[in-house]
DSSP file (Angstrom, degrees, kcal/mol; ACC not computed):
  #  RESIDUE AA STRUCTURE BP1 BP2  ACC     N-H-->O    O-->H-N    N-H-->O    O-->H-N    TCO  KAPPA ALPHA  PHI   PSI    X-CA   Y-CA   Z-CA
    1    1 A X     >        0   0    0      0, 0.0     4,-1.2     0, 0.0     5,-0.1   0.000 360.0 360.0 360.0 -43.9  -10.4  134.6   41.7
    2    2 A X  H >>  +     0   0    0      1,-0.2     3,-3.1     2,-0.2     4,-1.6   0.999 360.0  68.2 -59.4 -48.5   -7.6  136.7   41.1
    3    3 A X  H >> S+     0   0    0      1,-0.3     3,-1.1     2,-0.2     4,-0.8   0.871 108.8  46.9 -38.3 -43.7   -8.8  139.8   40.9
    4    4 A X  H 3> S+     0   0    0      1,-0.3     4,-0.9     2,-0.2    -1,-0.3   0.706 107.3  51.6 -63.7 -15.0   -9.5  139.2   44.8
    5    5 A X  H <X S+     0   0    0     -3,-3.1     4,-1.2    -4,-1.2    -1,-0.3   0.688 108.5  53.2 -77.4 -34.1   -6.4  137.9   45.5
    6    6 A X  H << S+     0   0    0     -4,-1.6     4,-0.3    -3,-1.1    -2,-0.2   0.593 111.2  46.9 -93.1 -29.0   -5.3  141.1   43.7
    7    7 A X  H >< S+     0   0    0     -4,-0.8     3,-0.5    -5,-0.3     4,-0.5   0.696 109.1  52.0 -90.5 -38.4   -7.8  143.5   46.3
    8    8 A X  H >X S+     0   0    0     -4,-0.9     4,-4.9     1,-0.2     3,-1.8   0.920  89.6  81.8 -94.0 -26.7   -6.7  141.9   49.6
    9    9 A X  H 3X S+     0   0    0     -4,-1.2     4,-2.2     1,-0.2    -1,-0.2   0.885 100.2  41.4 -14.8 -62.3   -2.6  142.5   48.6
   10   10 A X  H <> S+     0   0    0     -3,-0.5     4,-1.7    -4,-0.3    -1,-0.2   0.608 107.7  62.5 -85.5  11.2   -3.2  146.2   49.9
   11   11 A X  H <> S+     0   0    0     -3,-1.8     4,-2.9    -4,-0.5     5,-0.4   0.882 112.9  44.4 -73.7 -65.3   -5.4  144.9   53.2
   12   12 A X  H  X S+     0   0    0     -4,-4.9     4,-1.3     1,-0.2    -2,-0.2   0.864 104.2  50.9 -54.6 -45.7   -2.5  143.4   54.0
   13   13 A X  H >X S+     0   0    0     -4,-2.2     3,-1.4    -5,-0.4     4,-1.0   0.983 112.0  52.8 -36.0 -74.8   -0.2  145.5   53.4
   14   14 A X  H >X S+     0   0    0     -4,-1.7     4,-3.2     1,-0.3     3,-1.0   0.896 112.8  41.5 -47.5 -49.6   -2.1  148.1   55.6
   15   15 A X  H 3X S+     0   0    0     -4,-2.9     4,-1.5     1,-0.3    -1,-0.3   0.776 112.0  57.3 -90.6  -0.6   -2.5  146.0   58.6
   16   16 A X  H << S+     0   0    0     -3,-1.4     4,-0.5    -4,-1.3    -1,-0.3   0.726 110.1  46.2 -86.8   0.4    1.2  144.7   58.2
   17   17 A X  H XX S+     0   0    0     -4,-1.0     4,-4.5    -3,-1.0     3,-0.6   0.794 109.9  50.0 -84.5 -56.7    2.2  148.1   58.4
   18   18 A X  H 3< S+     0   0    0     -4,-3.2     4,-0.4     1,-0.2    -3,-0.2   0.843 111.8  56.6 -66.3 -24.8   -0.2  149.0   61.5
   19   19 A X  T >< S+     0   0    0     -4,-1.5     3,-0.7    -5,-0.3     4,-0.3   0.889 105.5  42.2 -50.3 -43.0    1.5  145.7   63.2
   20   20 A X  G X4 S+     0   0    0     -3,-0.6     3,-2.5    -4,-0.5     4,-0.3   0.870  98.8  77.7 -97.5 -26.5    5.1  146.5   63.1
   21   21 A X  G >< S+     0   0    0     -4,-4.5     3,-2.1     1,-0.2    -1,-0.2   0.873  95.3  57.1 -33.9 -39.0    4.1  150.5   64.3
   22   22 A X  G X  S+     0   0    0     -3,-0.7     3,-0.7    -4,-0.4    -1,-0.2   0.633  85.9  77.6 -69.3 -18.5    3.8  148.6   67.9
   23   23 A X  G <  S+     0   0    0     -3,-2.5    -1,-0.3    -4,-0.3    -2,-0.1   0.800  80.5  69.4 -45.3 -30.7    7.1  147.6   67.5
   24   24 A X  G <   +     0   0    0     -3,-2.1     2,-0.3    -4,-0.3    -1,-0.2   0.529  59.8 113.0 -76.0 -21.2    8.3  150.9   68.5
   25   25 A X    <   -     0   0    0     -3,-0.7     2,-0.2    27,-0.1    16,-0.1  -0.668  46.2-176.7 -63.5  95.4    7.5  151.1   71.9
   26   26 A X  E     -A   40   0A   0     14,-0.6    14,-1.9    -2,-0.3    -2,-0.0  -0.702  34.5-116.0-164.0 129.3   11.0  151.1   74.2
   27   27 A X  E     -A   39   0A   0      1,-0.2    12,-0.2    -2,-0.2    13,-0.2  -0.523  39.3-177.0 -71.4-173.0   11.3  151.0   77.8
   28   28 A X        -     0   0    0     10,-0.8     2,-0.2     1,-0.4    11,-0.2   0.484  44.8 -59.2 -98.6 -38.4   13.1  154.6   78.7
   29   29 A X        +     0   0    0      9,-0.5     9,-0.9     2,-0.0    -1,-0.4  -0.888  52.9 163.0 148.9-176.4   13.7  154.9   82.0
   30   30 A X        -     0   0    0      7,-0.3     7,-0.2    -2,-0.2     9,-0.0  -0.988  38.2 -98.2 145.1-146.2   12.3  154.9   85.0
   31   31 A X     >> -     0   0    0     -2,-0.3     4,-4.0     7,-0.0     5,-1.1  -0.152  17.3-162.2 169.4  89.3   13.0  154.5   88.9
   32   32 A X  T  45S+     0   0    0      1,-0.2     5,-0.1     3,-0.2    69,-0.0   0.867  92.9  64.2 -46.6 -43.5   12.4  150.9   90.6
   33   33 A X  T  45S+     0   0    0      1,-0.2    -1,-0.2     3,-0.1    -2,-0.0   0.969 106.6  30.3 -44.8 -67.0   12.4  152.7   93.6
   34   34 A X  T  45S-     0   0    0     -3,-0.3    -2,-0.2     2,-0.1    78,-0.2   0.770 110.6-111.9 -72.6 -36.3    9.2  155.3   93.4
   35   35 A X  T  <5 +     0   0    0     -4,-4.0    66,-3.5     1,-0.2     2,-0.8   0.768  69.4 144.4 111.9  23.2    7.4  152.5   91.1
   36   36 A X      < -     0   0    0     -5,-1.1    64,-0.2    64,-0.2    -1,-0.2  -0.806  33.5-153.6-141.0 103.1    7.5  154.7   87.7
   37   37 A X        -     0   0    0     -2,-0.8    62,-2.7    -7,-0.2     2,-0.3  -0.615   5.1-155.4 -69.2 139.6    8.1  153.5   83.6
   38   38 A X  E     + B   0  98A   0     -9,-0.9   -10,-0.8    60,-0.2    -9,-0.5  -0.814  20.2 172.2 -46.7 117.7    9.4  155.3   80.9
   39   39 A X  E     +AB  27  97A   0     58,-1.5    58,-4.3    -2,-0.3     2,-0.3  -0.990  11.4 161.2-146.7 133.6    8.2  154.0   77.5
   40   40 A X  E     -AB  26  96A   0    -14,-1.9   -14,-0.6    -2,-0.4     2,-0.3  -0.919  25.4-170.5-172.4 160.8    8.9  155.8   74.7
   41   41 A X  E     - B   0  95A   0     54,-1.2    54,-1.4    -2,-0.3     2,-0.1  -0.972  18.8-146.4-141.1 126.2    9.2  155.7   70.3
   42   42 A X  E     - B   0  94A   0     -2,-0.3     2,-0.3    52,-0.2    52,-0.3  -0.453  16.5-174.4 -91.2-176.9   10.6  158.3   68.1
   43   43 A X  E     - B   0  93A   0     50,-1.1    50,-2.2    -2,-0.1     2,-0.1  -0.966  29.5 -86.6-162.6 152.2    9.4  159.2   64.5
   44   44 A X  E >   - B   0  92A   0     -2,-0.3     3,-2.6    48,-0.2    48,-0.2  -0.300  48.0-103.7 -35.7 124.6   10.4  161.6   61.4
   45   45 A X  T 3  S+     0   0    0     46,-2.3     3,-0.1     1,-0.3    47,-0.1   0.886 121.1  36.9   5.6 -84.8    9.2  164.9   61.3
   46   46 A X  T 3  S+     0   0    0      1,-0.2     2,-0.5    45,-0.1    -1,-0.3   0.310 109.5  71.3 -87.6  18.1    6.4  164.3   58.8
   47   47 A X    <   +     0   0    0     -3,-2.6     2,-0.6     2,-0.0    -1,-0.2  -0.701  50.9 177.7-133.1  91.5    5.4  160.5   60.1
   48   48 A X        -     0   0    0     -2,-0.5    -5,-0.1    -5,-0.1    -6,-0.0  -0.835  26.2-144.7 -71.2 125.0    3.7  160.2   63.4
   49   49 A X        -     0   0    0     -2,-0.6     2,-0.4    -7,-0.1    -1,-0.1  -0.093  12.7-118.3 -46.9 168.3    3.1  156.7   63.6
   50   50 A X        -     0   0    0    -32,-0.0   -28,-0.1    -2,-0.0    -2,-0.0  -0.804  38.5-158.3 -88.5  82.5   -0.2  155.2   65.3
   51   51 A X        -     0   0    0     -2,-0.4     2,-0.5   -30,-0.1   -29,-0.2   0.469  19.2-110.6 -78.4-166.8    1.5  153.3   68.1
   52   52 A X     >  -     0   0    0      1,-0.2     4,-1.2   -31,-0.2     3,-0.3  -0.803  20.9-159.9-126.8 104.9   -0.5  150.4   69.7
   53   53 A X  H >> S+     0   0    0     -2,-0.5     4,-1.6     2,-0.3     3,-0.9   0.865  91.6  59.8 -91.6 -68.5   -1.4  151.4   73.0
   54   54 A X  H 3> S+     0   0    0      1,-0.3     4,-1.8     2,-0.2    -1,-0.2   0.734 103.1  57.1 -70.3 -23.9   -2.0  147.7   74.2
   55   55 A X  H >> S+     0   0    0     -3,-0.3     4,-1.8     2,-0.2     3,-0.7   0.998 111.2  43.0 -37.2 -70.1    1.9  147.2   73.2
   56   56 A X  H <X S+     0   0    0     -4,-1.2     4,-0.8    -3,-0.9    -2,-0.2   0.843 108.3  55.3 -59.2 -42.5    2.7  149.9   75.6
   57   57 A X  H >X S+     0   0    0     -4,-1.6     4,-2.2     1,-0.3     3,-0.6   0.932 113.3  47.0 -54.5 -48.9    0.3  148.7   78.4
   58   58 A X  H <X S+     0   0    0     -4,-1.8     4,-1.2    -3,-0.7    -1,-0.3   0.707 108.9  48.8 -66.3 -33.6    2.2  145.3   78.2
   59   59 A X  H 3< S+     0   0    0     -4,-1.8    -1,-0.2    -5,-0.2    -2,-0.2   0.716 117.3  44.2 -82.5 -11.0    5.8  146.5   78.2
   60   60 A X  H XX S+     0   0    0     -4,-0.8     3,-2.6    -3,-0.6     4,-0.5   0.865 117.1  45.4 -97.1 -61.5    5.0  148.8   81.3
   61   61 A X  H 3X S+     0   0    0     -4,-2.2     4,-2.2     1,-0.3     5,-0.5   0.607 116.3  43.7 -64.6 -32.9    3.0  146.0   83.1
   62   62 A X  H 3< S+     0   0    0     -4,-1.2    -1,-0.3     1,-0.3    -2,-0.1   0.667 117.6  46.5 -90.0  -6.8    5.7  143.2   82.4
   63   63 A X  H <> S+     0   0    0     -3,-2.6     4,-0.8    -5,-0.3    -1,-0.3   0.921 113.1  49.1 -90.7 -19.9    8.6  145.9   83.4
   64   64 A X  H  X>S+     0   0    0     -4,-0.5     4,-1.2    -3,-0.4     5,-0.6   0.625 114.5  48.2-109.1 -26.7    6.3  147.0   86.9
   65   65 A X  H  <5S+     0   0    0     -4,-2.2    -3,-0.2    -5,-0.4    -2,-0.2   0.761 105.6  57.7 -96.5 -20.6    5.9  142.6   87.7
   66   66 A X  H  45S+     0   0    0     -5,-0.5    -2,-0.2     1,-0.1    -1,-0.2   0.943 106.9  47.3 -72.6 -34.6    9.6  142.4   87.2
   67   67 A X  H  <5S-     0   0    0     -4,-0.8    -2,-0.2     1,-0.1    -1,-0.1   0.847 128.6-101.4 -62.8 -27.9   10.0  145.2   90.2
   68   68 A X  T  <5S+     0   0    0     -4,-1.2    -3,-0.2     1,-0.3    -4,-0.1   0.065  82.1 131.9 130.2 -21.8    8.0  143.3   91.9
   69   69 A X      < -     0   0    0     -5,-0.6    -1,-0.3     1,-0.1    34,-0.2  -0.044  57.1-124.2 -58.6 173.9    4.7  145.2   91.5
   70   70 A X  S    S-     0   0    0     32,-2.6     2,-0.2     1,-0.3    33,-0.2   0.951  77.1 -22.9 -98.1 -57.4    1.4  143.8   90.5
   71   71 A X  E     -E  102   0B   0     31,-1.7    31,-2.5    -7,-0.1    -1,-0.3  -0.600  60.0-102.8-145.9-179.1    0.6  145.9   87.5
   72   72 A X  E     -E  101   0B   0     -2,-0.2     2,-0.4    29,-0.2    29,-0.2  -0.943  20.2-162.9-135.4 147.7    1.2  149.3   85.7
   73   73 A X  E     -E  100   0B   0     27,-2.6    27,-2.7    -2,-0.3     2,-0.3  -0.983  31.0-125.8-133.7 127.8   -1.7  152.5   85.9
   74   74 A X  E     -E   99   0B   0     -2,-0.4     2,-0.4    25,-0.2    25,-0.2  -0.663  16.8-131.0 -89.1 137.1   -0.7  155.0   82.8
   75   75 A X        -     0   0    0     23,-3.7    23,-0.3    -2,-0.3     2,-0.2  -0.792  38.4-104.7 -78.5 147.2   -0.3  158.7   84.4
   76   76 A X  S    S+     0   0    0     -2,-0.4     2,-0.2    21,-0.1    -1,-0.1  -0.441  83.2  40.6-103.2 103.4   -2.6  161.0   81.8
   77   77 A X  S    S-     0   0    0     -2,-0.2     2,-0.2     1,-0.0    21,-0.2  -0.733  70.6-118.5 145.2 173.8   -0.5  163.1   79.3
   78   78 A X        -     0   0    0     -2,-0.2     2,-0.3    19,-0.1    19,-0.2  -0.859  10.9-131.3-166.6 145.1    2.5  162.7   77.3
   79   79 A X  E     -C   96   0A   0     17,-1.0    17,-2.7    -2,-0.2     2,-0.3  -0.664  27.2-166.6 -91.7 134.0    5.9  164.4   77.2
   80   80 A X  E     +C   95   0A   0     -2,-0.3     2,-0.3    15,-0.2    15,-0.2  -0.931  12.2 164.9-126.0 110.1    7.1  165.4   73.7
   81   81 A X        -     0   0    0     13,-2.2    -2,-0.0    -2,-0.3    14,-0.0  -0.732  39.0-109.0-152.9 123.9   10.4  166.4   72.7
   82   82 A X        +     0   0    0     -2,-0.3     3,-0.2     1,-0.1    11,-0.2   0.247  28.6 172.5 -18.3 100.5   12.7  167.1   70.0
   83   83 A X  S    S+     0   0    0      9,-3.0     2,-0.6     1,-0.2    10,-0.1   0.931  80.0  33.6 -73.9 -61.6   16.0  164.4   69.6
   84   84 A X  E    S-D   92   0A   0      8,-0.8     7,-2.4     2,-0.0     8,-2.3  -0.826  72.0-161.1-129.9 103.8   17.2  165.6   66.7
   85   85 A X  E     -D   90   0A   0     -2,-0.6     2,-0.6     5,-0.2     5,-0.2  -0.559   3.4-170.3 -81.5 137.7   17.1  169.6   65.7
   86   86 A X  E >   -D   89   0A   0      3,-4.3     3,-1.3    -2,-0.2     2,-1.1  -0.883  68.3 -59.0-129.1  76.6   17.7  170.2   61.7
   87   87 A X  T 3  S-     0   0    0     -2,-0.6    -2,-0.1     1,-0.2     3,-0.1  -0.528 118.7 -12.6 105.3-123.0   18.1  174.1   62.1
   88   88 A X  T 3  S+     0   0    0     -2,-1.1     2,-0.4     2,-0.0    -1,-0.2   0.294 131.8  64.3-119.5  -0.9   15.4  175.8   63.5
   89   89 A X  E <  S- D   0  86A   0     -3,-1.3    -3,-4.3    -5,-0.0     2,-0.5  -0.784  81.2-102.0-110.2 154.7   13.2  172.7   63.1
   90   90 A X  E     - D   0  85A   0     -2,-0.4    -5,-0.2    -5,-0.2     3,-0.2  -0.758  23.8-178.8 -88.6 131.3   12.9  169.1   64.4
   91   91 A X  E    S+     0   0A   0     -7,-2.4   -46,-2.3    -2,-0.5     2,-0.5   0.935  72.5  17.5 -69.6 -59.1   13.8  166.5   62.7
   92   92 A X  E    S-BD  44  84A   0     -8,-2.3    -9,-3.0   -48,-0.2    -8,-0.8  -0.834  71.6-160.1-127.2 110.2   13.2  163.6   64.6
   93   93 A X  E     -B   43   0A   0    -50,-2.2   -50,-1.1    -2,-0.5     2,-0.5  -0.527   4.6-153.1 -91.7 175.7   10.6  163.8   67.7
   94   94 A X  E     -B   42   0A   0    -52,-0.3   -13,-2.2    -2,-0.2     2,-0.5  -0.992   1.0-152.5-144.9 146.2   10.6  161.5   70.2
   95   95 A X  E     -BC  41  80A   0    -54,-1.4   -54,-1.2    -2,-0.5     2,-0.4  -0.889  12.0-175.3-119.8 103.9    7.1  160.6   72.7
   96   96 A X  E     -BC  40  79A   0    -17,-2.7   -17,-1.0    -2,-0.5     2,-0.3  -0.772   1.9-171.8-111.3 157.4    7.7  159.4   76.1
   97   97 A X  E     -B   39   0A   0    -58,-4.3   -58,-1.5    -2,-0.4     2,-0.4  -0.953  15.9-146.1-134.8 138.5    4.4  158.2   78.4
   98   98 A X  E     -B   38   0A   0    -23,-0.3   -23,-3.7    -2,-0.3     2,-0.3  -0.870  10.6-161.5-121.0 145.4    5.1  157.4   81.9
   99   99 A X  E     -E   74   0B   0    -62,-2.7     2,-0.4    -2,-0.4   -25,-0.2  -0.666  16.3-132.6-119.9 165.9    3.1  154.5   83.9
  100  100 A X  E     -E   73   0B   0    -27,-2.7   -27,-2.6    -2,-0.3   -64,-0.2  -0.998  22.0-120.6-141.8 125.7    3.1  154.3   87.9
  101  101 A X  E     -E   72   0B   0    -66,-3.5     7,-1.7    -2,-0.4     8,-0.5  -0.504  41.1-172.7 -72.4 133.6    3.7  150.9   89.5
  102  102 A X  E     -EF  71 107B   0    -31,-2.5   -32,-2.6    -2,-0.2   -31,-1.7  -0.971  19.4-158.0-147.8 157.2    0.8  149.5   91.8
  103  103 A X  E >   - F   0 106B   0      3,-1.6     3,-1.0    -2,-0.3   -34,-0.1  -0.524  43.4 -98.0-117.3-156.8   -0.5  147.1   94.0
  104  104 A X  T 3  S+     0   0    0      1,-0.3     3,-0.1    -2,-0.1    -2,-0.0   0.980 122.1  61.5 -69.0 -34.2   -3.5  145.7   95.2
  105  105 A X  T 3  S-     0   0    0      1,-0.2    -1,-0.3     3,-0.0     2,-0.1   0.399 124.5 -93.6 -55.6 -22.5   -3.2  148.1   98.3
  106  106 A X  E <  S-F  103   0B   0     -3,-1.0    -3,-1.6     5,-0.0    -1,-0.2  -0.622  73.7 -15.3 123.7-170.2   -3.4  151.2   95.7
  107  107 A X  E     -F  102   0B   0     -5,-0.2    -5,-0.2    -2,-0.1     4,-0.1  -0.112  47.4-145.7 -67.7 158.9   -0.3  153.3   93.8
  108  108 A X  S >> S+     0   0    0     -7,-1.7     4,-1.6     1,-0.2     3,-1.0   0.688  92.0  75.2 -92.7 -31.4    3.1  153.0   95.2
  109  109 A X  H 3> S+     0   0    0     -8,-0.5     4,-0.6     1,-0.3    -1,-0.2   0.801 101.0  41.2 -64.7 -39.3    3.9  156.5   94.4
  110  110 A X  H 34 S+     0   0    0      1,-0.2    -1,-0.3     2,-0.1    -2,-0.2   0.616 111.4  56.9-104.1  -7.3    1.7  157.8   97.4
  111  111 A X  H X4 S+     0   0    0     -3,-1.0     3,-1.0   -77,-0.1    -2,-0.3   0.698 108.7  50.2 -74.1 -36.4    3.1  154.9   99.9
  112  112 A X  H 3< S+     0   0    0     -4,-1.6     3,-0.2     1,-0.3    -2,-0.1   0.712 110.7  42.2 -85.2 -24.0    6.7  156.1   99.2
  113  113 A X  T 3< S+     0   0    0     -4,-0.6    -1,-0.3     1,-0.3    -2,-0.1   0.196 109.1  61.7-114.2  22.8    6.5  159.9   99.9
  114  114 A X    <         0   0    0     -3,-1.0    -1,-0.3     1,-0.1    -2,-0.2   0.194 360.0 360.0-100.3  20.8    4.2  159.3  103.0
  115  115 A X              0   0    0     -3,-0.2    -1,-0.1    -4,-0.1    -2,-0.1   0.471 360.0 360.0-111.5 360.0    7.0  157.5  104.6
């Protein structure tokens, strides 16, 4: 009975590590106006996290029902760029994804610049 007790130690480990990545996830930014989140987590050089996507989905959705929107629709891509330069290299990068505030009627982003 130990010995298993002794196997599931690093299981745990692993997925208490892969919990707290989601942690990282920060609004940014943004613009209440246009309808459009900033979320975004920096990391070391040599450790890309895994982030937790569904983290991220949840901070833009709960930040797009606090404007007053229904929900948050992720725009495709992600902007990457160096916080802190060590030289001619980066030290510390940092990963922003940007979400577009919607309603039932469809994105706000294309209601705002037809007006």
């Amino acid at each position: 009975m130990k010995h298993r007790s002794l196997l599931l130690l690093p299981v745990l480990a692993l997925l208490a590590a892969g919990c707290a990545t989601g942690e990282r996830w920060s609004a940014s930014g943004g613009n209440k106006e246009i309808g459009v989140v900033r979320l975004s987590y920096e990391y070391p050089e040599s450790q890309e996290p895994v982030m937790n996507e569904i983290k991220a989905d949840r901070i833009a959705d709960n930040r797009c029902s606090t404007w007053g929107y229904e929900r948050a629709e992720l725009i495709p891509g992600v902007l990457r760029d160096c916080s802190i330069e060590d030289g001619n290299r980066c030290s510390v990068w940092k990963v922003t994804r940007e979400y577009r505030c919607a309603n039932e009627q469809g994105p706000t982003l294309a209601g705002n610049w037809a007006r």
